[in-house]
C-alpha positions as CSV (number, residue, x, y, z in Angstrom):
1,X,-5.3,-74.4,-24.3
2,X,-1.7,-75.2,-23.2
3,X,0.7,-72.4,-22.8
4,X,3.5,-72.4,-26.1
5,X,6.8,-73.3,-25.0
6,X,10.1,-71.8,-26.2
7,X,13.3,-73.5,-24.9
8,X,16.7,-71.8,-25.4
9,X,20.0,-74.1,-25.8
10,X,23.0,-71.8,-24.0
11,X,26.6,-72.9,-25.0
12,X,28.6,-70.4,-23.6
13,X,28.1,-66.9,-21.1
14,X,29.0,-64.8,-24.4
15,X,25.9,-66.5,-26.4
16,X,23.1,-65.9,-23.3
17,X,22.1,-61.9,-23.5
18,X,21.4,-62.5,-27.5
19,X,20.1,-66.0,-27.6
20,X,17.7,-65.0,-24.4
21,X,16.7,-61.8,-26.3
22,X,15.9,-63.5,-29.3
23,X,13.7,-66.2,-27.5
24,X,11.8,-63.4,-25.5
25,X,11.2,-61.4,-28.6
26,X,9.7,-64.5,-30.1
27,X,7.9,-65.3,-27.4
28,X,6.3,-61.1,-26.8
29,X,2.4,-60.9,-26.7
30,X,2.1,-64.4,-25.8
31,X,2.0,-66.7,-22.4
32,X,4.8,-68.6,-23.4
33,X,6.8,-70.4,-20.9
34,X,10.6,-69.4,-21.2
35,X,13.6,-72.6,-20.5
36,X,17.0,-71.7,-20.2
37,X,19.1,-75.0,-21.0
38,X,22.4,-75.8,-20.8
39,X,24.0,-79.4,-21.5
40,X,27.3,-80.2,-20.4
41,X,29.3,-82.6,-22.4
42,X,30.4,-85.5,-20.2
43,X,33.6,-87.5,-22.2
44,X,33.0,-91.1,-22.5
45,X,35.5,-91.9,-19.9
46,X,33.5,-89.8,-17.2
47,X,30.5,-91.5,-16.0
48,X,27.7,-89.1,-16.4
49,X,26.2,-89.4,-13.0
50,X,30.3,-88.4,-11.1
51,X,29.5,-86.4,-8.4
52,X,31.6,-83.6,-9.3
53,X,30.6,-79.6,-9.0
54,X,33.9,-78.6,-10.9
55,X,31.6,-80.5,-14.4
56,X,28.4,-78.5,-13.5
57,X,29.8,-74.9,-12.0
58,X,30.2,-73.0,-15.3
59,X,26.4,-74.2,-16.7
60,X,25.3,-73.1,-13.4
61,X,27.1,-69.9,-13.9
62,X,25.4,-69.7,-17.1
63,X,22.2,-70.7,-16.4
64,X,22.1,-67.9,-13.3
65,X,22.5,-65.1,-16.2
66,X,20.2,-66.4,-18.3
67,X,17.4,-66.4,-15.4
68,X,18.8,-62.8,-14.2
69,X,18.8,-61.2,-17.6
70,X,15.4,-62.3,-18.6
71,X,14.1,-61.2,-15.5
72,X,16.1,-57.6,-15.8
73,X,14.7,-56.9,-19.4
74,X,11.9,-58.4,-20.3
75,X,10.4,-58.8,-16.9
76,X,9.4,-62.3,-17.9
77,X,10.4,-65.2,-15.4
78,X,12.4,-68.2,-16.8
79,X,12.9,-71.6,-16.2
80,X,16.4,-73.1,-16.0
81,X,17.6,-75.9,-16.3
82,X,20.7,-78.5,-16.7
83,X,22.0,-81.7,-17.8
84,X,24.8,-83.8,-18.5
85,X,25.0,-85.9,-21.8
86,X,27.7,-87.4,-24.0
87,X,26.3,-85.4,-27.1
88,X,24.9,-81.3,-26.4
89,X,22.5,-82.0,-29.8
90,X,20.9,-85.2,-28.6
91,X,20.6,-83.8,-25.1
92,X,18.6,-80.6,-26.4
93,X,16.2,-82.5,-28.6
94,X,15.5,-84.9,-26.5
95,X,14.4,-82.0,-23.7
96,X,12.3,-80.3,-26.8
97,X,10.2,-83.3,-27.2
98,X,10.4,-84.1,-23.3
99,X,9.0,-80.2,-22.8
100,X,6.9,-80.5,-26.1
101,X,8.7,-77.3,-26.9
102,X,6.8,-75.5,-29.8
103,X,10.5,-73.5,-30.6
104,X,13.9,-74.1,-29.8
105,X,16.3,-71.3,-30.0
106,X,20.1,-71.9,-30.8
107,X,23.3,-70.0,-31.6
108,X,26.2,-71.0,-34.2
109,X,29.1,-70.1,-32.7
110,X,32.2,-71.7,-34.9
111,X,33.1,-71.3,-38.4
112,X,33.0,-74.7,-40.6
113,X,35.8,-77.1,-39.7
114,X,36.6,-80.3,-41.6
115,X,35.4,-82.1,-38.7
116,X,32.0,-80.3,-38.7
117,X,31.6,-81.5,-42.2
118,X,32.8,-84.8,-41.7
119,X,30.5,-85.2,-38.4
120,X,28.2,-82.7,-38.2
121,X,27.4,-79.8,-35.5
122,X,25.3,-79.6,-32.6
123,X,23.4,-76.9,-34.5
124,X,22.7,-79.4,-37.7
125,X,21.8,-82.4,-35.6
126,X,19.0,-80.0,-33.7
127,X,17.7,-78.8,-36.9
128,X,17.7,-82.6,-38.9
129,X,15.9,-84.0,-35.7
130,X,14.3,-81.1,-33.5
131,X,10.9,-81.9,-33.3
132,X,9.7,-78.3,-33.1
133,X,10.3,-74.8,-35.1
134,X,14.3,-74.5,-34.7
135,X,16.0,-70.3,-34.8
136,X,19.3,-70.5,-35.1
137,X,21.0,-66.9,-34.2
138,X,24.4,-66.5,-36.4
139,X,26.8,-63.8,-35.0
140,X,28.4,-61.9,-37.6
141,X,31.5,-63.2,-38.3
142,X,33.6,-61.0,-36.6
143,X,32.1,-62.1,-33.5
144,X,32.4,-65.5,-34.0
């Protein structure tokens, strides 16, 4: 029997001591295997393969706590990992079905904006087309 898989989509450094504890608690008294992701957003006129650390440092940075925290807390080793797309909610699902992630844990971070409406979020393109059980963590709204 495979192990479950739970993958964790980390915007920002604020977002990764909550979104990691909520995908270790829903991953307690199982094997699960733990993946820390982090997309970077490459605009159009950037080719996504530019060899440039300045694009990647701050997912790295991210990324780092995540794997630290985990560790530190929950005593449970995680993956991490990170790529470059033009779109953050194609990028995650596409690494859900890639992993055959069981659960995919994400945080809404930004009130509703008449472009979110018009175009959607990251958050409502994961949960239309996630492939897998989707936990979105919303903040209260005084800490969004």
């Amino acid at each position: 029997m495979a192990k479950t898989k739970v993958l964790v989509a980390l915007r920002d450094v604020q977002s990764v001591e909550s979104l990691v504890a909520l995908a270790c608690q829903v991953s307690s008294g199982m094997e699960a295997e733990l993946t820390a992701l982090h997309v970077v957003e490459i605009p159009m006129a950037t080719p996504i393969e530019a060899d440039d650390e300045v694009l990647d440092y701050p997912g790295h940075e991210i990324l780092e706590h995540a794997r630290k925290y985990a560790a530190e807390h929950f005593s449970r080793p995680m993956a991490v990992k990170l790529l470059r797309a033009r779109q953050a909610g194609e990028a995650i699902v596409g690494e859900a079905s890639e992993q055959g992630a069981d659960s995919l844990v994400v945080g809404y971070h930004q009130p509703h904006t008449l472009g979110e409406i018009l175009l959607g979020s990251t958050v409502q393109y994961v949960v239309r087309h996630a492939p897998c059980r989707v936990i979105v963590q919303i903040p209260p709204p005084h800490h969004r």
